[in-house]
VOVOPA-370961 format. One record per residue (C-alpha): residue in one letter; x negated, y negated, z; residue number from 1. Coordinates in pm, 1 decimal. Layout:
residues N
resn, xx, yy, zz, resi
A, X, Y, Z, NUM .
...
//
This chain:
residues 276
resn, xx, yy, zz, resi
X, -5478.0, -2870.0, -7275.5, 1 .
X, -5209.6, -2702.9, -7029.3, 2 .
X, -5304.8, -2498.7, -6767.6, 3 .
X, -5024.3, -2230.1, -6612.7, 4 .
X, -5140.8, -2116.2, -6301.5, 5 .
X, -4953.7, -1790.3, -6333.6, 6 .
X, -4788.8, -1597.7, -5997.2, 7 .
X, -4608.3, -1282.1, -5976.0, 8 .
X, -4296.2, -1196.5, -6213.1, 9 .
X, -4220.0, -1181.6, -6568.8, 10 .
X, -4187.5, -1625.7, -6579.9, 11 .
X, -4543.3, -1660.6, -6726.9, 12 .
X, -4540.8, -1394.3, -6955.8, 13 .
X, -4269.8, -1585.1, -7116.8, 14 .
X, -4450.8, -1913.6, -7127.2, 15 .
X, -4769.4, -1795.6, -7260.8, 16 .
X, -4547.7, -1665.1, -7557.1, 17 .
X, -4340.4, -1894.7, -7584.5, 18 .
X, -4639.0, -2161.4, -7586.0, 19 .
X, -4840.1, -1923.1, -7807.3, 20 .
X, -4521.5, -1939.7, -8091.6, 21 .
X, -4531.5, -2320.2, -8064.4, 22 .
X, -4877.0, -2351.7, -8070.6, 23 .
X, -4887.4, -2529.9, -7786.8, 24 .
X, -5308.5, -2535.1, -7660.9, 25 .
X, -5309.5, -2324.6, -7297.2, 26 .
X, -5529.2, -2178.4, -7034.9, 27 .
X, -5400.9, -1931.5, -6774.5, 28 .
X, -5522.5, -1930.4, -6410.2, 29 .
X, -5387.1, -1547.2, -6301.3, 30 .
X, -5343.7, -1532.3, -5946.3, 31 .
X, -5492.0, -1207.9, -5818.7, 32 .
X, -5254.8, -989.8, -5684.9, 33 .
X, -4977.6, -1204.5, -5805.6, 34 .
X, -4990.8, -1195.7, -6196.4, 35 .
X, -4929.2, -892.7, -6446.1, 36 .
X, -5255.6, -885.1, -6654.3, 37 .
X, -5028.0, -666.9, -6936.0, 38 .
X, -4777.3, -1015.0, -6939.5, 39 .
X, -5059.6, -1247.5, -7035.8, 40 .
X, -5133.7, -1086.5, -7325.9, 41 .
X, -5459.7, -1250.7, -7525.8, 42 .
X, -5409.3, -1557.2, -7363.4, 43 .
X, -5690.1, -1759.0, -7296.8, 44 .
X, -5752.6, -1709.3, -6893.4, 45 .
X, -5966.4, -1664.7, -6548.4, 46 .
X, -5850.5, -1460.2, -6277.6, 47 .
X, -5876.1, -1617.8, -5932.5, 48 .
X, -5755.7, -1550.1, -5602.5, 49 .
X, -5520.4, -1763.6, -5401.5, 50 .
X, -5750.8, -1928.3, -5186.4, 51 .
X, -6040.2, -1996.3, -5422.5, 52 .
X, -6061.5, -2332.8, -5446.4, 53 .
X, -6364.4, -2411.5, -5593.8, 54 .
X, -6324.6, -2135.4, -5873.7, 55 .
X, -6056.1, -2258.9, -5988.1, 56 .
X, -6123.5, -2554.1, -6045.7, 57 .
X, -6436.8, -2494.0, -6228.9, 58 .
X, -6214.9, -2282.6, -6459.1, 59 .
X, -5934.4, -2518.8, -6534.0, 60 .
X, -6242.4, -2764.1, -6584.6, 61 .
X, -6411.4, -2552.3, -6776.8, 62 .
X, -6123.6, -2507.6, -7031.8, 63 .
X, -6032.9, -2859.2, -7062.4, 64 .
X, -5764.6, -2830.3, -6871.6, 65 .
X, -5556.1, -3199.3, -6800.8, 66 .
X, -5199.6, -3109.8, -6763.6, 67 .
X, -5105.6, -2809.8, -6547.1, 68 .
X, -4774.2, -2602.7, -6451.6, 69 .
X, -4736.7, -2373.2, -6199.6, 70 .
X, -4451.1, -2060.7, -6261.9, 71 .
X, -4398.1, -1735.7, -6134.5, 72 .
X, -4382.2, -1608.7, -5779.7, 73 .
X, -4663.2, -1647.2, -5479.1, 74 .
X, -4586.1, -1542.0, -5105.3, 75 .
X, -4754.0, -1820.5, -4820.4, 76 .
X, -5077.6, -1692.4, -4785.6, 77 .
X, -5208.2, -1642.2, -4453.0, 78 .
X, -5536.9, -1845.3, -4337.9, 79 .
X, -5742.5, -1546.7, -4356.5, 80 .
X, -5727.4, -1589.7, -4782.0, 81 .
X, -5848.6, -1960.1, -4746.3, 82 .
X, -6205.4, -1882.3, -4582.1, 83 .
X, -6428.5, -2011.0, -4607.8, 84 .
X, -6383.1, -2217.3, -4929.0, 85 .
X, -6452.7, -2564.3, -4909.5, 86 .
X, -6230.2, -2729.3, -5133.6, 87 .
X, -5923.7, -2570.0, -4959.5, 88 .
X, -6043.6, -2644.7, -4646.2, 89 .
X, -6066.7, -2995.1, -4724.2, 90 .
X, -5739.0, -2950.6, -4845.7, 91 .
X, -5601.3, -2870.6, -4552.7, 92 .
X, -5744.6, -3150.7, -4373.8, 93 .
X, -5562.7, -3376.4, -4625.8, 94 .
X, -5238.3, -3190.6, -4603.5, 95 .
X, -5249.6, -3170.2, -4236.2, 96 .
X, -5133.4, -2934.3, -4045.0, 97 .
X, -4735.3, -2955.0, -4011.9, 98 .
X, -4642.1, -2911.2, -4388.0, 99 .
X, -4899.9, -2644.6, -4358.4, 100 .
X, -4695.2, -2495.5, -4139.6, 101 .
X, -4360.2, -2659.1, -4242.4, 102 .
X, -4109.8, -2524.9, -4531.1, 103 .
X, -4200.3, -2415.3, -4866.9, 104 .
X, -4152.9, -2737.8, -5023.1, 105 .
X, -4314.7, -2923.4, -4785.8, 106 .
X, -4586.3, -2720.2, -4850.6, 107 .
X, -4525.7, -2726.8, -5215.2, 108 .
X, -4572.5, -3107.3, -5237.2, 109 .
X, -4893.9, -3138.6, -5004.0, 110 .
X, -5040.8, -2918.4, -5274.3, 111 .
X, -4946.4, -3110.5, -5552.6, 112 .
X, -5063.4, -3409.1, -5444.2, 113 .
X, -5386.1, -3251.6, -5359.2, 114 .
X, -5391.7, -3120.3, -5692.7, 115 .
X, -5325.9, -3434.9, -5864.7, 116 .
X, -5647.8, -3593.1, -5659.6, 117 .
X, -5844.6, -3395.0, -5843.5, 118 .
X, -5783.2, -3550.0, -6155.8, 119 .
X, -5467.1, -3299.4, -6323.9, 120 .
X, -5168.4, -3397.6, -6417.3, 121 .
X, -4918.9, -3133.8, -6262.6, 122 .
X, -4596.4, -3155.2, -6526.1, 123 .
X, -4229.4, -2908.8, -6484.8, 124 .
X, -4203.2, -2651.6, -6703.4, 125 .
X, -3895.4, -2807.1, -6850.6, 126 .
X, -4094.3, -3079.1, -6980.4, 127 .
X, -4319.2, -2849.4, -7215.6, 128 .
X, -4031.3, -2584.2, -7291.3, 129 .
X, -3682.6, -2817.1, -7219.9, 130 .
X, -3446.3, -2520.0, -7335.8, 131 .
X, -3561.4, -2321.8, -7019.0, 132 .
X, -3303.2, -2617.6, -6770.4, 133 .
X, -3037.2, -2484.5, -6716.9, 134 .
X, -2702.6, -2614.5, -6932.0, 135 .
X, -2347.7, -2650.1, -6758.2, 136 .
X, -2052.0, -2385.7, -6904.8, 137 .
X, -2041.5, -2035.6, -6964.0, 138 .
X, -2357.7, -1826.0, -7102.4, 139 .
X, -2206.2, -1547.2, -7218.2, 140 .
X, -1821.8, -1430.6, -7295.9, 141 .
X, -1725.2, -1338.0, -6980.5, 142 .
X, -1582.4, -1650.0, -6759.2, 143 .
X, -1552.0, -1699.7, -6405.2, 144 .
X, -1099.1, -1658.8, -6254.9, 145 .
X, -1009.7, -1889.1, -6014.9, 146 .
X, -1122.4, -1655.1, -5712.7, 147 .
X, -1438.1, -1661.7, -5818.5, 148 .
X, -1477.2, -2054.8, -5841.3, 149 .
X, -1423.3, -2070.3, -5494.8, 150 .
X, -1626.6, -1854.3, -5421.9, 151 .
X, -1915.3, -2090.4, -5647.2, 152 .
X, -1787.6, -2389.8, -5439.4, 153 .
X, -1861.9, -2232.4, -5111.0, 154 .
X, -2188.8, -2098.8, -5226.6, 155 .
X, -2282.1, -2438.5, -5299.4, 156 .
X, -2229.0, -2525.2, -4964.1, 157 .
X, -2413.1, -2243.6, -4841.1, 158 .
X, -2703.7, -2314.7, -5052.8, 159 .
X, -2692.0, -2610.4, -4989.8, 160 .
X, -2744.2, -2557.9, -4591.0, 161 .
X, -3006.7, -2259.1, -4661.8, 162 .
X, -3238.1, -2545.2, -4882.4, 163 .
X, -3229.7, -2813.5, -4610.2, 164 .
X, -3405.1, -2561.9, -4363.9, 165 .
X, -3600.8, -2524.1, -4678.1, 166 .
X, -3619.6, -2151.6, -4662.0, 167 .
X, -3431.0, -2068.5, -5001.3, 168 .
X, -3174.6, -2188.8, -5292.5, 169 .
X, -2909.3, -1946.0, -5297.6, 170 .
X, -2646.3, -1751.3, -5137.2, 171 .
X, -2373.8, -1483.1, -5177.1, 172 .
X, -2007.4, -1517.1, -5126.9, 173 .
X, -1714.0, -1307.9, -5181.9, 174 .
X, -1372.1, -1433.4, -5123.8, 175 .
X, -1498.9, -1685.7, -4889.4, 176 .
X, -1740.9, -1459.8, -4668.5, 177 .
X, -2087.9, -1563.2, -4709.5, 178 .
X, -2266.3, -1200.9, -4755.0, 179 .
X, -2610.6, -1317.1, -4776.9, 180 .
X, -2828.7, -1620.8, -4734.5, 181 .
X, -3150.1, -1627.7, -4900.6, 182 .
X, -3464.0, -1641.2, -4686.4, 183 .
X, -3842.7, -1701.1, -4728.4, 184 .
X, -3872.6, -1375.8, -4922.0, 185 .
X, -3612.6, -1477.6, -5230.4, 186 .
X, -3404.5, -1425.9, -5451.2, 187 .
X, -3468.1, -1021.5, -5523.0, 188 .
X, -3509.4, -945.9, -5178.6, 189 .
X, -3208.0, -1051.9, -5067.3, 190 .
X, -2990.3, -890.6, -5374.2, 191 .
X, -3246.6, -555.6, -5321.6, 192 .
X, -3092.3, -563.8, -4953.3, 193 .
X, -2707.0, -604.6, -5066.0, 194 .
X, -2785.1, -325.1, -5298.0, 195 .
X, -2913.3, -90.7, -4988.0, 196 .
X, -2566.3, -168.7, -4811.2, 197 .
X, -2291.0, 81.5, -4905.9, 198 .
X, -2068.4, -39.6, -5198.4, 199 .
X, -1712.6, 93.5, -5088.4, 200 .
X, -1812.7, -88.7, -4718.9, 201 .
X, -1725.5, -411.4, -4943.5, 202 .
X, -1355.8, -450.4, -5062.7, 203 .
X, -1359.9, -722.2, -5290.7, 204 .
X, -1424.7, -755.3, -5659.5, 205 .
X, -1783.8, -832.1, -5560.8, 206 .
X, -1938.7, -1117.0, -5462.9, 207 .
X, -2096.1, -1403.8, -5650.8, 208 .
X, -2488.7, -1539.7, -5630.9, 209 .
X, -2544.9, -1903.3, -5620.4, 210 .
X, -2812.1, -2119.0, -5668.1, 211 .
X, -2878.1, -2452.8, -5642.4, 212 .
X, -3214.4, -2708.7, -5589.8, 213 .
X, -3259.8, -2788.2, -5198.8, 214 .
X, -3177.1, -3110.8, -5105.6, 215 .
X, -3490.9, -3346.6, -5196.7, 216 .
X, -3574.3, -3085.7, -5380.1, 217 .
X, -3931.4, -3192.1, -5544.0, 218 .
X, -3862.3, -3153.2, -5921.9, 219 .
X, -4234.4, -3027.7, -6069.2, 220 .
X, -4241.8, -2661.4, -5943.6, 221 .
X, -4024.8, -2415.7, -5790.5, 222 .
X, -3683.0, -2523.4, -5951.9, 223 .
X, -3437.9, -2261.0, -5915.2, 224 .
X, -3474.8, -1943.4, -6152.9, 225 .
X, -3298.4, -1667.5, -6331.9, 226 .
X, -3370.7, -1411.9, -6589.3, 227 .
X, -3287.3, -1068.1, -6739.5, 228 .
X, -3409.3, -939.9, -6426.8, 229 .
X, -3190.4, -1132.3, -6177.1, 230 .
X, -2892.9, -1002.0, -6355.7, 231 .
X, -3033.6, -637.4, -6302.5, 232 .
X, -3059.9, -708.5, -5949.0, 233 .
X, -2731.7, -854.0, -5932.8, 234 .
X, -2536.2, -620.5, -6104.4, 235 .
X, -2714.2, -344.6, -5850.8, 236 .
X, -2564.8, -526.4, -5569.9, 237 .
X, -2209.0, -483.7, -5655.9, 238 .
X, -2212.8, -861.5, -5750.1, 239 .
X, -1961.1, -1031.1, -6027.9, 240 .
X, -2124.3, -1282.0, -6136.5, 241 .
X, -2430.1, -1594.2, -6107.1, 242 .
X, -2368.5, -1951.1, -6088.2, 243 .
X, -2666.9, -2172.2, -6130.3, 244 .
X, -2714.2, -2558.6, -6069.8, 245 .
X, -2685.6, -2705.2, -6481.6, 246 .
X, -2976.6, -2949.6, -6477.4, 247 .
X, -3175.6, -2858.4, -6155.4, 248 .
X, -3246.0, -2467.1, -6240.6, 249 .
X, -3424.3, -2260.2, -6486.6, 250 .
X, -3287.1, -1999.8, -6710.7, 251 .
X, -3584.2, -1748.5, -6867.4, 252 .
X, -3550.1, -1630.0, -7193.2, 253 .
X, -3153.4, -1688.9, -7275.3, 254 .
X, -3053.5, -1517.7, -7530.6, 255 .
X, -3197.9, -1163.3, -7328.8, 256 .
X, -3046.5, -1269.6, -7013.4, 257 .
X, -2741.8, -1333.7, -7173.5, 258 .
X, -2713.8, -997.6, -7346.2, 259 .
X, -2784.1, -831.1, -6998.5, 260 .
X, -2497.6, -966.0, -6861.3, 261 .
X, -2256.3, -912.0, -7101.6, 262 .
X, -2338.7, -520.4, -7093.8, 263 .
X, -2321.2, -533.5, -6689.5, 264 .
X, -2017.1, -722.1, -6742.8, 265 .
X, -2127.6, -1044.3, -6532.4, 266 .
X, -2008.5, -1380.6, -6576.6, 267 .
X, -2344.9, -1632.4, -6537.7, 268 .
X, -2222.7, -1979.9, -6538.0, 269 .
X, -2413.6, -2357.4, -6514.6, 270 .
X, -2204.6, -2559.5, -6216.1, 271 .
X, -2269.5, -2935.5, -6137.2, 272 .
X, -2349.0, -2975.2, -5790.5, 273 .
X, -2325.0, -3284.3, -5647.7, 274 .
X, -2559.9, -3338.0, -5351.0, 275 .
X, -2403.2, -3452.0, -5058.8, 276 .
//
C-alpha cells in the first residue's frame, strides 16, 4: 500500500488520480492547513496536522501503509506545532538539533531517516509515476535562440550557488543579470514578486527561470517541480521561458503544462546540468 503524505499545491491531486487510473492501492495523509480537501477527491485518507506524530502514524498503520511518498508543498514549522507529541519529540532528539535548524534538505533527510525507523519505506515519486522526471529537449513548439541559452547556462550557475546554501533550486536571468534568486519561500514567491515589479522597468525580452537539484541533492522528496501553474506564474512575471534539470526535476501533468505554454508563448525546455 502507498501512502502520499499530501502538502499544499495541486502535486497530490495529480497523484491520487493518476494512481486512482492505474489502480495503483493508496492512502492519503492530508496535512492540515497544507492540502486542498476538493484535490483529493474520494481518496482513501486521514487528516493530520504537521506535528502529530503519533496520529499519523497510527493512520498510515492503520491503512496498511508500507511504502510512502511525500509531494506537495509544507513551510518549516515552528516548534510551537510539535508540542507536546512524543514521537516528534523523540524525533528531534534523533535528528539533533543543527539539521533542525540547518537547510531544508538537511532537514529533509533527518526526517526521512526517522521515518524509515519506523518501519516505511519512503520511495520518489518518479519511481511509482516515472513519466513525471523530467526529459531533456523542447516540451512544446516554441524553442529557446541563442540569447536565451545563455541565459539557461548562467542560471545554472546561479542555481547552482542558491542550492548549496540550500535555500532553493532556481533562479532568474535575463541577458546575463541574475533578477531573482529563489529563497526559503519558493518557487511562486519569488515569480509573484517579479510580477509586482513594473514590466517596462525591465528592457529585455524577459528573463528566463531555471531550475536545477541542489548539489547533494537527496533524491526521494523535494526534486525540483513545475506545472501548469508555474507557467502562469511565469508568464505573469514578464518571463520567456523555463529551463528545468532533464533527469533531476519533476514535470506535473505534461501534456496541460505544455498547452499552457504554448498559449503564453513560453519556451519550457529539459537542460543537462552537470554538477560541478
Amino acid at each position: 500500500m502507498l501512502g502520499i503524505i499530501a502538502g499544499a499545491g495541486p502535486f497530490p491531486g495529480y497523484v491520487v488520480r493518476q494512481c486512482a487510473a492505474r489502480g495503483i492501492p493508496h492512502f492519503v495523509l492530508a496535512l492540515k492547513g497544507f492540502a486542498d480537501p476538493d484535490l483529493l477527491e474520494n481518496a482513501p485518507q486521514g487528516w493530520a496536522r504537521l506535528g502529530a506524530g503519533r496520529q499519523s502514524l497510527r493512520l498510515l498503520r492503520q491503512a496498511g501503509v508500507t511504502k510512502l511518498t511525500m509531494i506537495g508543498n509544507v513551510w518549516r514549522p515552528s516548534l510551537l506545532q510539535f508540542w507536546p507529541d512524543p514521537v516528534i519529540l523523540g524525533a528531534m532528539i534523533q535528528i539533533g538539533w543543527r539539521a533542525l535548524f540547518g537547510g531544508d534538505d538537511a532537514l529533509i533527510k533527518a526526517v526521512i531517516d526517522v521515518i524509515e525507523a519506523k518501519g516505511f519505506q519512503v520511495v520518489p515519486i518518479e519511481s511509482i509515476l516515472p513519466e513525471l522526471l523530467a526529459t531533456e529537449g523542447c516540451y512544446g513548439r516554441i524553442a529557446p535562440d541563442a540569447a536565451a541559452e545563455q541565459d539557461i547556462a548562467r542560471g545554472i550557475e546561479i542555481a547552482r550557488e542558491v542550492g548549496r546554501g540550500d535555500v532553493g533550486q532556481g533562479a532568474v536571468v535575463e541577458q546575463g543579470v541574475v533578477l531573482a534568486r529563489e529563497n526559503t519561500h519558493g518557487t511562486d514567491a519569488m515569480l509573484a514578486g517579479l510580477a509586482g515589479q513594473a514590466r517596462h522597468e525591465r528592457k529585455g525580452p524577459g528573463g528566463v527561470l531555471v531550475k536545477v537539484a541542489k548539489p547533494g541533492q537527496q533524491r526521494k522528496v523535494d526534486l525540483p517541480t513545475i506545472g501548469t501553474g508555474t507557467v502562469t506564474a511565469a508568464a505573469a512575471a514578464g518571463l520567456r521561458g523555463i529551463a528545468i534539470e532533464a533527469g533531476s526535476a519533476l514535470v506535473v501533468d505534461r501534456d496541460r503544462m505544455v498547452a499552457a505554454a504554448d498559449e503564453a508563448g513560453l519556451f519550457v525546455v529539459g537542460v543537462r546540468a552537470v554538477e560541478p
